[in-house]
Jmol script that loads the backbone (N, CA, C; Angstrom):
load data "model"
ATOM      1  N   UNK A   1      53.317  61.877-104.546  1.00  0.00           N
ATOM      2  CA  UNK A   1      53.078  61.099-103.340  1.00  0.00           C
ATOM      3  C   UNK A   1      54.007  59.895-103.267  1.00  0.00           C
ATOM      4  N   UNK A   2      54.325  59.336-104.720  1.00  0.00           N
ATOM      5  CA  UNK A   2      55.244  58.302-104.756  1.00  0.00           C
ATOM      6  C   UNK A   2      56.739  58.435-103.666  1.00  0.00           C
ATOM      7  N   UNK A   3      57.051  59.554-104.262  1.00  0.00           N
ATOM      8  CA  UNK A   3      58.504  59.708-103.243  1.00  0.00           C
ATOM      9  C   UNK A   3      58.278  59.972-102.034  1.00  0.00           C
ATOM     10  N   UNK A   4      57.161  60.480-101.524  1.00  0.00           N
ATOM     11  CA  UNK A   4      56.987  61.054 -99.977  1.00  0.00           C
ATOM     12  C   UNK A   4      56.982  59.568 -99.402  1.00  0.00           C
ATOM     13  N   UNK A   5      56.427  58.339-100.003  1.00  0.00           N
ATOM     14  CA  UNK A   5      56.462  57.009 -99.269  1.00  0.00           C
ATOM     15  C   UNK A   5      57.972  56.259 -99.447  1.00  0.00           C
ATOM     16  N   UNK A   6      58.413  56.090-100.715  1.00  0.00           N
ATOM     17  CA  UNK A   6      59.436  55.411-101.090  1.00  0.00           C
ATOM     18  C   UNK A   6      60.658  56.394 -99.965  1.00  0.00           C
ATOM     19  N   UNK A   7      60.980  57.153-100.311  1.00  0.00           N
ATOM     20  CA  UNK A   7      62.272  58.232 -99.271  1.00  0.00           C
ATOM     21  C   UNK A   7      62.404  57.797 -98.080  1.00  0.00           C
ATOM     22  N   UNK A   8      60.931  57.669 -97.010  1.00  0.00           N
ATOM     23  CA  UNK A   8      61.453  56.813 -95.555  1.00  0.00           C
ATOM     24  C   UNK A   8      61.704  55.437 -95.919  1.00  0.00           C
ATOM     25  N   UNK A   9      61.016  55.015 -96.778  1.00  0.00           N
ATOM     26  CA  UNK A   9      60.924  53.570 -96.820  1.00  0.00           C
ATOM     27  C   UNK A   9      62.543  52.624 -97.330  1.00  0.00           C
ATOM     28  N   UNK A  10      62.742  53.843 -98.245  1.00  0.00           N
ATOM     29  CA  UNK A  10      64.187  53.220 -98.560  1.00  0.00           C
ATOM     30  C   UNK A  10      65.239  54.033 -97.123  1.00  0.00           C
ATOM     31  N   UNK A  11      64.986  54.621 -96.438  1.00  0.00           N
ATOM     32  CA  UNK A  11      65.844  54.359 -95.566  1.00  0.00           C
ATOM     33  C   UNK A  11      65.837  53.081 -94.259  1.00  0.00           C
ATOM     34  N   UNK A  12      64.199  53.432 -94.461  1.00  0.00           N
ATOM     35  CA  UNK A  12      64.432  51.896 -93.484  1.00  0.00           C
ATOM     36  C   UNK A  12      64.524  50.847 -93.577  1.00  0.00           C
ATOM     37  N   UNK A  13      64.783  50.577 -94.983  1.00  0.00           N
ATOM     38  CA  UNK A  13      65.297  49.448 -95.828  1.00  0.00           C
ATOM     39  C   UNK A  13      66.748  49.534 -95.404  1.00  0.00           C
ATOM     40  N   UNK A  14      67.199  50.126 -95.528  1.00  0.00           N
ATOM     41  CA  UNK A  14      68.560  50.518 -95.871  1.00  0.00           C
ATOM     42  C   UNK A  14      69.287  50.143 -94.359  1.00  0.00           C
ATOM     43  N   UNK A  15      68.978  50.831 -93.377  1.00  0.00           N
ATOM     44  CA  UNK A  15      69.161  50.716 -91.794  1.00  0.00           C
ATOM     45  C   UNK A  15      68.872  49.259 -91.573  1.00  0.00           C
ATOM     46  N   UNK A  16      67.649  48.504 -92.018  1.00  0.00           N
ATOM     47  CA  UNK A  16      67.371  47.197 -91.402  1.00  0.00           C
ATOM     48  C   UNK A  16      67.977  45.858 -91.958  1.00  0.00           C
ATOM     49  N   UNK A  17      68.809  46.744 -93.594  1.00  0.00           N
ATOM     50  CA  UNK A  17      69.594  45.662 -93.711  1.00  0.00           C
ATOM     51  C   UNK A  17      71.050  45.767 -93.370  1.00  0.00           C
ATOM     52  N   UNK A  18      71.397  46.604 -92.627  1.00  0.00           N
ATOM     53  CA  UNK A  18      72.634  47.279 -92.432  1.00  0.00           C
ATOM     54  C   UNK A  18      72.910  46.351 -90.949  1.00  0.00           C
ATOM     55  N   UNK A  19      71.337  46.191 -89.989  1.00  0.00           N
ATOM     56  CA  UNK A  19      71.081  46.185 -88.630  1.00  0.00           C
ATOM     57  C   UNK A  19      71.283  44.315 -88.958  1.00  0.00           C
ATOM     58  N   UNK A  20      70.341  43.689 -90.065  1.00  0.00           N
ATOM     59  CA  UNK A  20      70.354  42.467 -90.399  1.00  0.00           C
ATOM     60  C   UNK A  20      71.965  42.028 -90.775  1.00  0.00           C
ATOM     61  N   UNK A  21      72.863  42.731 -91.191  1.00  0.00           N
ATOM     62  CA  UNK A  21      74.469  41.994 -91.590  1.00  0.00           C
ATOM     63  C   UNK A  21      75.322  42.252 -90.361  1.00  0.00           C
ATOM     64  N   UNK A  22      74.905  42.978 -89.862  1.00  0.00           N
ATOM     65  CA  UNK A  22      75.732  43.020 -88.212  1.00  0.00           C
ATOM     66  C   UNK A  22      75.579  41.807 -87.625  1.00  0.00           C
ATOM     67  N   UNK A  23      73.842  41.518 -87.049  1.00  0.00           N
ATOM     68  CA  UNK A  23      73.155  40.471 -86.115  1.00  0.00           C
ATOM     69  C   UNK A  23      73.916  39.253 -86.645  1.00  0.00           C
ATOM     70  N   UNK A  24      73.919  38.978 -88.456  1.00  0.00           N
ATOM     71  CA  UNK A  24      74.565  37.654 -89.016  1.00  0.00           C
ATOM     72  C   UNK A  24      75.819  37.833 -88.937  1.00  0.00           C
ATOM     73  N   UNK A  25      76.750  38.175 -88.493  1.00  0.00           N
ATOM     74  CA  UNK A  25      78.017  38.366 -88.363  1.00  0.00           C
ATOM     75  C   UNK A  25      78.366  38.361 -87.089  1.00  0.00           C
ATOM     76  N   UNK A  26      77.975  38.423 -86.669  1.00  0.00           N
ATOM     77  CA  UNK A  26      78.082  38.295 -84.678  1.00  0.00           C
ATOM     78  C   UNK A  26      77.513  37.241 -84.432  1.00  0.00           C
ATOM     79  N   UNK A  27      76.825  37.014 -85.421  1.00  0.00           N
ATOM     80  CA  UNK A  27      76.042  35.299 -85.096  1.00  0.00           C
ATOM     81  C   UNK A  27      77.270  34.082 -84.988  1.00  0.00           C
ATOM     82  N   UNK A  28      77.977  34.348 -86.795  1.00  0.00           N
ATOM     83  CA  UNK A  28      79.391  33.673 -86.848  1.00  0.00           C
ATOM     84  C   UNK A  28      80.272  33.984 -86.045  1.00  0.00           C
ATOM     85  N   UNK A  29      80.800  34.725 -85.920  1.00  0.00           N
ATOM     86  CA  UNK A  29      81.986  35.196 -85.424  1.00  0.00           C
ATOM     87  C   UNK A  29      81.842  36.086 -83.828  1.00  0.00           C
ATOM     88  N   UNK A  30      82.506  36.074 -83.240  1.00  0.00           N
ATOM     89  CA  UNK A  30      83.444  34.963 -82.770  1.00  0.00           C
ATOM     90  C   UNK A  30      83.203  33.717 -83.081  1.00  0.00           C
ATOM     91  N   UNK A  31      83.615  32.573 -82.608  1.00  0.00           N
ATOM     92  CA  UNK A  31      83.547  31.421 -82.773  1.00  0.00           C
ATOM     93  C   UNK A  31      83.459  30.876 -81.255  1.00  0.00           C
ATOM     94  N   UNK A  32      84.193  31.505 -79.970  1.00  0.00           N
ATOM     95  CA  UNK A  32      84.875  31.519 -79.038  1.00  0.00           C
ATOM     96  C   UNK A  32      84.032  32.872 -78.352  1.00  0.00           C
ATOM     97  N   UNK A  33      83.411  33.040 -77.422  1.00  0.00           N
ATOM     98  CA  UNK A  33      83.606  33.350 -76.418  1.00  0.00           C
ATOM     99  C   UNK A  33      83.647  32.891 -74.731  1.00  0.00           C
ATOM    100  N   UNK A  34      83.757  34.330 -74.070  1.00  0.00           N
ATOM    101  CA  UNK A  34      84.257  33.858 -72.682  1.00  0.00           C
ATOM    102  C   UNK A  34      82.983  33.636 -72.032  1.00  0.00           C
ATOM    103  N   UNK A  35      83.018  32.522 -71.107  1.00  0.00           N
ATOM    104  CA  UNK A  35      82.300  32.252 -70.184  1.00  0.00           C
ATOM    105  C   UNK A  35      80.902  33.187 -69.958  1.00  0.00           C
ATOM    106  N   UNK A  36      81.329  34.015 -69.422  1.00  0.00           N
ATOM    107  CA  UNK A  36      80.376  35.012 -69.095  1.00  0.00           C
ATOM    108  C   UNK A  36      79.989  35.856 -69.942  1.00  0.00           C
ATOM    109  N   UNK A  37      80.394  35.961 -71.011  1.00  0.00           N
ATOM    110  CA  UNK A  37      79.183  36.636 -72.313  1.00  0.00           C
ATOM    111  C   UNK A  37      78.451  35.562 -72.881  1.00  0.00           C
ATOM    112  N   UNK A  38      77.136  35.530 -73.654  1.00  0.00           N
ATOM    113  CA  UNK A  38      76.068  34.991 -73.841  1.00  0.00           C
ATOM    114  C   UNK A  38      76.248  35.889 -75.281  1.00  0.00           C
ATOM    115  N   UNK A  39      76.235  34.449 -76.286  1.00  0.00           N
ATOM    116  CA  UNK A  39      76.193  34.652 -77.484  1.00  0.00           C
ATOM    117  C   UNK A  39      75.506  36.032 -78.062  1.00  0.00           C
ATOM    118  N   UNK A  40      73.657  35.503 -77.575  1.00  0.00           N
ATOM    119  CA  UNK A  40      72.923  36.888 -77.573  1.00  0.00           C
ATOM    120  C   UNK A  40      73.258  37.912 -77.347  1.00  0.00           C
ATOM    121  N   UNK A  41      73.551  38.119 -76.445  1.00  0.00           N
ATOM    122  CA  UNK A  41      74.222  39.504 -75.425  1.00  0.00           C
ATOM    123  C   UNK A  41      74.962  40.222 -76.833  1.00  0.00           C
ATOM    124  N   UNK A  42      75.967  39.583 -77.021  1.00  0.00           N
ATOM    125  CA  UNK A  42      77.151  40.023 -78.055  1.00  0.00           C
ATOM    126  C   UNK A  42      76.091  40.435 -79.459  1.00  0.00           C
ATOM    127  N   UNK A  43      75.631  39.619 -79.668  1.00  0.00           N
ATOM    128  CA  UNK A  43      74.563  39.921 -80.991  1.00  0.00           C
ATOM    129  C   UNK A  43      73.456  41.504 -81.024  1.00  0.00           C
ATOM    130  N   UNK A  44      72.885  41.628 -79.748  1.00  0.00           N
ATOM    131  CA  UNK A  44      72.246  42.346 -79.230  1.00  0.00           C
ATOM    132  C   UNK A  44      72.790  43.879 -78.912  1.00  0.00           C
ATOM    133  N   UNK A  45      74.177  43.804 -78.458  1.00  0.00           N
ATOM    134  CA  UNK A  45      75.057  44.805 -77.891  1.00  0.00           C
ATOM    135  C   UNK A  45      75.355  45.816 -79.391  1.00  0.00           C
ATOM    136  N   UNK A  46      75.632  44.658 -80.565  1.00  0.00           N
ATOM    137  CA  UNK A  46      76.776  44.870 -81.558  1.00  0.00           C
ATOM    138  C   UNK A  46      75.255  45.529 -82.268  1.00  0.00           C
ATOM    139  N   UNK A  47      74.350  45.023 -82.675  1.00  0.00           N
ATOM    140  CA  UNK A  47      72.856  45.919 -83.130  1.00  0.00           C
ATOM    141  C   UNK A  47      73.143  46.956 -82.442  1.00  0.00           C
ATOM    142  N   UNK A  48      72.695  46.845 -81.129  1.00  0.00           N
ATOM    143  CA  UNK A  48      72.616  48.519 -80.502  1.00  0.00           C
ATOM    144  C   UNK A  48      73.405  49.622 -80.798  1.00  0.00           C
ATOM    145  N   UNK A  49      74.741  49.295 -81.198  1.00  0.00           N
ATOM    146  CA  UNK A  49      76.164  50.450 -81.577  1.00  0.00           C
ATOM    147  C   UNK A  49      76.320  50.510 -82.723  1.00  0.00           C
ATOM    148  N   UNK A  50      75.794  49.341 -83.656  1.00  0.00           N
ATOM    149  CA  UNK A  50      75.654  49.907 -85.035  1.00  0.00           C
ATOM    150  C   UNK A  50      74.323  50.616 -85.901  1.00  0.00           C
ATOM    151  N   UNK A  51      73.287  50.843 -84.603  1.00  0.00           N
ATOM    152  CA  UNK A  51      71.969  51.577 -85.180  1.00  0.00           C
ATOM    153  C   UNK A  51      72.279  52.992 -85.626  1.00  0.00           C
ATOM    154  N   UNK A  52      73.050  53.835 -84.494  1.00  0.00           N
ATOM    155  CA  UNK A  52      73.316  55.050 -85.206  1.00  0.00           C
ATOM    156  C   UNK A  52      74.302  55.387 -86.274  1.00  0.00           C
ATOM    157  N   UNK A  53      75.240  54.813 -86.311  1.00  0.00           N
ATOM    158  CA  UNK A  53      75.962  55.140 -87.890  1.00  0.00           C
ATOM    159  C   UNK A  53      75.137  54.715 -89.539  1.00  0.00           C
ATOM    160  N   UNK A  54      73.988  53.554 -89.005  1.00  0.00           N
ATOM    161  CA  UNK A  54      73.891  52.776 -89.525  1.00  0.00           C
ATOM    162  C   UNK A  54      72.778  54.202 -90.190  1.00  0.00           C
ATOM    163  N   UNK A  55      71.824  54.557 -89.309  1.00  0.00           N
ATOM    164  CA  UNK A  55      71.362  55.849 -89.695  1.00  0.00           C
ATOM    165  C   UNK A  55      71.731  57.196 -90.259  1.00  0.00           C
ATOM    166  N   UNK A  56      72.694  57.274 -89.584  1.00  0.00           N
ATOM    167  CA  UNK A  56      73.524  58.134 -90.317  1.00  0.00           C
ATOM    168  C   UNK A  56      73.791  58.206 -91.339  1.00  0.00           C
ATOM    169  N   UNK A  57      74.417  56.881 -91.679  1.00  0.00           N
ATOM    170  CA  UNK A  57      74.513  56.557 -93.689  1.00  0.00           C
ATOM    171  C   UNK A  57      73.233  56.821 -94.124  1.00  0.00           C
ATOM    172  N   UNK A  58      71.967  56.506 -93.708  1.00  0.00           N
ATOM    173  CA  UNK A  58      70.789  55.918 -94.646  1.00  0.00           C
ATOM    174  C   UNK A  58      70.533  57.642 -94.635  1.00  0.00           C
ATOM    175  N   UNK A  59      70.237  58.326 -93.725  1.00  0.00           N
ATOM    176  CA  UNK A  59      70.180  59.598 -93.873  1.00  0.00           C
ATOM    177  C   UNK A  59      70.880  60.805 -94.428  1.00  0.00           C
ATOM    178  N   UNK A  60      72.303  60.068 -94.640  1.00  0.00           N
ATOM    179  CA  UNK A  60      73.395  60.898 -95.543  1.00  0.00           C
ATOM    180  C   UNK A  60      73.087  60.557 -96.786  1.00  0.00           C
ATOM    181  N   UNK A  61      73.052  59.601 -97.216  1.00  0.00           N
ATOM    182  CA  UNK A  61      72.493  59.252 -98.589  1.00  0.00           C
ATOM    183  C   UNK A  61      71.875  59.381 -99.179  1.00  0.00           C
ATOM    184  N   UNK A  62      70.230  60.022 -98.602  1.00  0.00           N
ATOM    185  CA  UNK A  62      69.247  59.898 -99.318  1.00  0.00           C
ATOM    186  C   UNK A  62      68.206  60.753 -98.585  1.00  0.00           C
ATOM    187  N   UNK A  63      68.695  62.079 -98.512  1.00  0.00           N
ATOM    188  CA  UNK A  63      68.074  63.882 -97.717  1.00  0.00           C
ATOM    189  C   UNK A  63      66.878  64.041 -98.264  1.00  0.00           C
ATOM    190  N   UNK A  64      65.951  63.916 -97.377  1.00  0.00           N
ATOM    191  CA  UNK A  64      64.387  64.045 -97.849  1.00  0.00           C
ATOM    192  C   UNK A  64      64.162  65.789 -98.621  1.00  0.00           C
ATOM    193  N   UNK A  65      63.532  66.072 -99.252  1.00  0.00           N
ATOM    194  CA  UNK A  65      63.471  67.348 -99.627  1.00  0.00           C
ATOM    195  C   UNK A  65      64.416  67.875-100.563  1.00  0.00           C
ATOM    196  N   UNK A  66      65.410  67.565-100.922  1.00  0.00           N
ATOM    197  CA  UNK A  66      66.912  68.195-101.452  1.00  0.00           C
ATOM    198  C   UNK A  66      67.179  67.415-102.669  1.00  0.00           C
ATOM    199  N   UNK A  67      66.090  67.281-103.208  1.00  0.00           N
ATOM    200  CA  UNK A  67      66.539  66.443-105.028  1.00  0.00           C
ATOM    201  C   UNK A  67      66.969  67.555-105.911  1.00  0.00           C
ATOM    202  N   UNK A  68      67.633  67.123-106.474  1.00  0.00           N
ATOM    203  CA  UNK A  68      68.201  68.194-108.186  1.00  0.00           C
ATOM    204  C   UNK A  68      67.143  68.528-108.531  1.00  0.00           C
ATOM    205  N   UNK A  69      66.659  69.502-109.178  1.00  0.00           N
ATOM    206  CA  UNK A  69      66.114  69.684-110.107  1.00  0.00           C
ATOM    207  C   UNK A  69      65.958  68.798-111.812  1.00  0.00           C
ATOM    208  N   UNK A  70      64.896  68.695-112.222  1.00  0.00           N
ATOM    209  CA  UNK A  70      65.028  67.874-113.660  1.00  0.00           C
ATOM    210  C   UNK A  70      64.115  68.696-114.400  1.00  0.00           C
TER     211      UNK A  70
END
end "model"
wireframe off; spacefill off
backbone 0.3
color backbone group
């Protein structure tokens, strides 16, 4: 039962800190934008386009069902 909880759990670990170093990095950087983008916006946008790769990894990494044998 241990792994049936830990397996999602470390992926959504994995995704929410993937989702958390984007948000802080768009927080810094730019330094500069234009007029008409809104800091948020940019923060918000840059989450949204990095959710699916971000899944992708957590789900390439770590295939529910498909352990080695021991």
């Amino acid at each position: 039962m241990g792994d049936a909880l830990l397996d999602p759990l470390g992926r959504l670990l994995l995704i929410g800190l993937i989702e958390l170093l984007v948000f802080g990095l768009f927080e810094r950087w730019p330094a500069r934008l234009p007029r008409w983008l809104a800091h948020w916006a940019l923060q918000v946008a840059a989450v949204a386009f990095a959710v699916p790769p971000a899944a992708w990894t957590a789900y390439t990494l770590a295939p529910i069902g498909h352990r080695s044998p021991r």
